[in-house]
N, C-alpha and C positions, 0 to 999 in steps of 0.2 A: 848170398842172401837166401835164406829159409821158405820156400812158396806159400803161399798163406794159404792154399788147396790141393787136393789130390785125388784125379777121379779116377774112379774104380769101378767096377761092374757095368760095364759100355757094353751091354747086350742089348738083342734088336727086340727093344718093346713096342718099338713105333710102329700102329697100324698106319698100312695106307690103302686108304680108295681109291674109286675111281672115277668121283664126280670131282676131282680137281678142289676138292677145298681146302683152305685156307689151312697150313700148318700151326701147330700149337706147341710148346714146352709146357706142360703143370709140372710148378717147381713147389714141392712141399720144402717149408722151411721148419729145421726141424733142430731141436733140443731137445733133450731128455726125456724123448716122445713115450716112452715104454711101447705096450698094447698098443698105444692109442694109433702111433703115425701106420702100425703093422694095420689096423682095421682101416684107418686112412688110405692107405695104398690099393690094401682089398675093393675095396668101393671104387676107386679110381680106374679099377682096372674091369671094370665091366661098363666102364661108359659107353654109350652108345652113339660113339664119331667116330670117323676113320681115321682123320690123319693129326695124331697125337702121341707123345711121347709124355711116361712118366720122370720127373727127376727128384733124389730126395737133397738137398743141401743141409746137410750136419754141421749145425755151429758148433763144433767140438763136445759133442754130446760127453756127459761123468756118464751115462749109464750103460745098460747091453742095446742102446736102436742099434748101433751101426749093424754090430754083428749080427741082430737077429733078423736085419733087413737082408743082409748076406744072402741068410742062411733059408729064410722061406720066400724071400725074391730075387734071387739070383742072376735075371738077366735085367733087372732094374740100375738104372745108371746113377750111382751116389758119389755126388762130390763131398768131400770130408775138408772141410777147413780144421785149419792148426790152430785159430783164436773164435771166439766168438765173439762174431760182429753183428749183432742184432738186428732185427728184423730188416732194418734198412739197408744194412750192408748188405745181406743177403741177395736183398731182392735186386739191386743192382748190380749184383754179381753175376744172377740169373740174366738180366736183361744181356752183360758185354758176354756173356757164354755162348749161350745161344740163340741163333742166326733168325727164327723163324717169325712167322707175323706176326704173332699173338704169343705174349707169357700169360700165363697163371700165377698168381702165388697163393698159398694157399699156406694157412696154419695146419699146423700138424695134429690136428685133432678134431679135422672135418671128414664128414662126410657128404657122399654127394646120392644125388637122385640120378641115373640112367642118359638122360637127356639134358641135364643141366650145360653141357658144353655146347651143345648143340642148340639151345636155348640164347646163349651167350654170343657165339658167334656172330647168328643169326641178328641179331641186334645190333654185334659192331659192322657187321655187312651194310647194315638197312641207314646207317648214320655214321657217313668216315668221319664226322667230326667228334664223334663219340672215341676219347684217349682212353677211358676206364670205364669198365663196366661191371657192376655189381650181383650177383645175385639175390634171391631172400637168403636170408640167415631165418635157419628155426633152431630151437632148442634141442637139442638131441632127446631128451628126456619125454617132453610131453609133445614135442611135436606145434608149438606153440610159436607165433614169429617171435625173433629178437628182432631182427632188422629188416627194414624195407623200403630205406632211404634216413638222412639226414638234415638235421638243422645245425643253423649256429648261433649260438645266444648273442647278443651285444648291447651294449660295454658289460652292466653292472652284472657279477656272476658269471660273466660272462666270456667271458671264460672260459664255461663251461661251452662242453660239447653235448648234445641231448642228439640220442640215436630213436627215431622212432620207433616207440615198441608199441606196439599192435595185439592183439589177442587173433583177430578177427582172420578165420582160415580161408579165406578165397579172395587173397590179393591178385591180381592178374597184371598184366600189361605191360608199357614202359613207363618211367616214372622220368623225372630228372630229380639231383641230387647234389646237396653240397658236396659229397664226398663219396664214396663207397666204402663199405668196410674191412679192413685192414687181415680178415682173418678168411677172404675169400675177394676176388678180385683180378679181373681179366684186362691186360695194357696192350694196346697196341706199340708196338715195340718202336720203330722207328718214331711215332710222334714221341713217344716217353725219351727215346733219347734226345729230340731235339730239342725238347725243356729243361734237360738235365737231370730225368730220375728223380730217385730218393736222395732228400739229403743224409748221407752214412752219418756227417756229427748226432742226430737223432737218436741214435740206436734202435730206439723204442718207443712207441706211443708220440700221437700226433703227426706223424709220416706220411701217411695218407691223407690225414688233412692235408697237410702241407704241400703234398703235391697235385691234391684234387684243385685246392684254390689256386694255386700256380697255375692249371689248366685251363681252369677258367679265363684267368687274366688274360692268358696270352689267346685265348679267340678257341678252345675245344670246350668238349663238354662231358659229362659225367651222366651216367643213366644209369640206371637200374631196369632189367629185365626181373619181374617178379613172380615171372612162368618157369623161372631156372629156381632149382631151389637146394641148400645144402642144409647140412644140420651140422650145429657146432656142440662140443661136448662141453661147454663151461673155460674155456679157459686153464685148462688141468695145468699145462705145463709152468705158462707164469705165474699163475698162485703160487707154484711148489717152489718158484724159483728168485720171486722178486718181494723184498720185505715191502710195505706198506710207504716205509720211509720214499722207499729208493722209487715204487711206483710216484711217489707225490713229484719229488725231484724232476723224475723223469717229463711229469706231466705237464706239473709248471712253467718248469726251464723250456720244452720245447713249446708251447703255448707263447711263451712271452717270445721266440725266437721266431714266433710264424708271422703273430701280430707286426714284427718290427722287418720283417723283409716285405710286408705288403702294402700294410697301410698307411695313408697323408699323414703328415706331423702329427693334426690335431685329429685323426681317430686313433693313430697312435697311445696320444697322451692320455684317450680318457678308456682307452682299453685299459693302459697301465694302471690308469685310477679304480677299472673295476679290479684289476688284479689286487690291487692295495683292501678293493676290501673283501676280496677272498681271502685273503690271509688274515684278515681284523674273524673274518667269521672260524675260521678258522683257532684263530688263539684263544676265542670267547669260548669254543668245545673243549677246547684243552683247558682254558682255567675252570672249568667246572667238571674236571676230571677226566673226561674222555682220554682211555692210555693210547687209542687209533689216532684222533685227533694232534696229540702230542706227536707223534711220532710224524704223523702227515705236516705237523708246523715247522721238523725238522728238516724234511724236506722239502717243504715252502721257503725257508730260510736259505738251504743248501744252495736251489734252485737261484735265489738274487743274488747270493754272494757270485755264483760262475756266472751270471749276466755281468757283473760290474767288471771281472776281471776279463770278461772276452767281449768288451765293448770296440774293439777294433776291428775283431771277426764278423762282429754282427753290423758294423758299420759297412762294412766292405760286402756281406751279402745284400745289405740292403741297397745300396747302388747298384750293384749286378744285376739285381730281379727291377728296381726302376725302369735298367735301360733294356731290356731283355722281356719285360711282360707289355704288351699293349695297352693294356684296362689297369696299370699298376693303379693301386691306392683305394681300390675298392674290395666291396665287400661281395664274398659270394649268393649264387643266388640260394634260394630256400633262407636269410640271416631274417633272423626273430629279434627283435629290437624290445628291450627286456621295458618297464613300467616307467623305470627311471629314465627319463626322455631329459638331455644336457641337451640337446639340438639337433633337429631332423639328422636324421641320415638315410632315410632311405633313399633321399637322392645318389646317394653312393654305392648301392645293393646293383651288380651286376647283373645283368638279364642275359 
């Protein structure tokens, strides 16, 4: 059988100290990074921690990353997968690879500030019940936040996932968080195993949800240090790589695959019912022309039809996470409970 990876360039980039701290893997996960993952790495590599290692993981890049990773970083350690297994795969691959306390994963089109590792650490040190830990997200461009913590909508639209976006430049401190974000993000490695990682069925989008609320349930927690701070460059790669459709698909299908591993029958049903009217809002953009919208109904549709046909998979996860999470059937903390009120739930909002 064919290895699904092959790593190459096992040079000694790992600094170490002398204050004994905590080992690190940053694993950039990386697709058709061009520039970007090469200015990515640059930045990475003037962080200011001692005992860290850079890694890049190549979803089988179409373009020149690998080789030009090669060729201007040389003693950098890149494993080259034969398929691409999207971001969840990835990260999981990262976790059973390497041994050390603390992974990174990191999108291939960040960049980072000097002391952001050290920022982060410092935070999983201060709270071992702390599994994931976030830093801000700014925009690469204007320096502006994207991220610096999360909510979750529920039921109606709800769908949706709403990422605080902020303007205001002197966030400080620790925060908690439904989740962290998916394109920078620090796991304590042994608790991440003993939940079970990413689910790899995911590929893409929703991932981190799905494992931050997992964290939750089973008794950890999620923070955000907003003293660490990276900057993201827009999402370059999956725009250039993911139609509209296949985002919707993606987004849907695993939305409705999180809703149904976690929650009691009946928030279950009426998450499904706000999904029913995402897709009503949805078909109403399309029949007034919207050619995005259409294309998004294609993959709103896409998305129920593989629910119906892996109704036994998702059966069989959802008994799993039952007996396996403590707080199973609840809702995470920071969940925003949209206008339309079917009947309290906040008695079900984990704390």
């Amino acid at each position: 059988m064919r290895s699904l990876y092959n790593i190459s360039s096992m040079g000694s980039n790992t600094m170490i100290s002398n204050d004994n701290s905590p080992s690190v893997t940053v694993v950039v996960i990386n697709y058709n990074g061009g520039q970007h993952v090469l200015k990515c790495i640059q930045s990475l590599l003037q962080t200011d921690y001692g005992n860290y290692k850079v890694v890049v993981l190549d979803n089988a890049s179409r373009d020149y990353s690998t080789e030009n990773i090669r060729k201007k970083f040389p003693n950098i350690e890149l494993v080259n997968l034969n398929t691409n297994v999207g971001y969840a795969g990835g990260a999981n691959l990262a976790i059973s690879l390497f041994q050390d306390d603390y992974i990174v994963i990191l999108n291939n089109d960040i960049y980072v500030d000097s002391n952001w590792l050290h920022e982060l650490i410092k935070t999983a040190e201060s709270n071992p019940k702390a599994i994931m830990i976030g830093p801000r997200v700014l925009h690469s461009s204007d320096r502006t936040t994207s991220f610096a913590g999360a909510y979750i909508t529920y039921p109606i639209i709800g769908s949706g996932i709403i990422g605080i976006n902020e303007k205001h430049p002197n966030y400080r401190g620790i925060v908690k968080s439904s989740y962290a974000a998916g394109a920078a993000l620090l796991l304590r490695r042994n608790e991440a195993l003993s939940i079970g990682n990413f689910d790899s069925d995911y590929f893409l989008y929703w991932e981190e949800i799905d494992f931050a609320w997992r964290a939750w349930i089973c008794g950890y927690q999620v923070l955000m240090n907003l003293d660490a701070c990276v900057y993201h460059d827009g999402g370059k790669s999956t725009t250039k790589t993911l139609t509209s459709r296949r985002m919707s698909y993606l987004s849907h299908r695993n939305r409705i695959a999180t809703y149904n591993k976690y929650l009691s029958n009946q928030l279950l049903l009426i998450g499904l019912l706000g999904e029913i009217v995402n897709g009503s809002l949805i078909l109403m953009r399309s029949l007034f022309g919207s050619i995005d919208a259409h294309n998004m109904l294609q993959g709103y549709f896409q998305a129920i039809l593989w629910v119906f046909k892996n109704l036994k998979l998702l059966y069989s996860k959802r008994l799993h996470m039952e007996r396996r999470c403590k707080y199973w059937g609840q809702l995470p903390p920071n969940t925003r409970i949209t206008k339309v009120h079917l009947f309290d739930v906040s008695r079900y909002i984990h704390e």
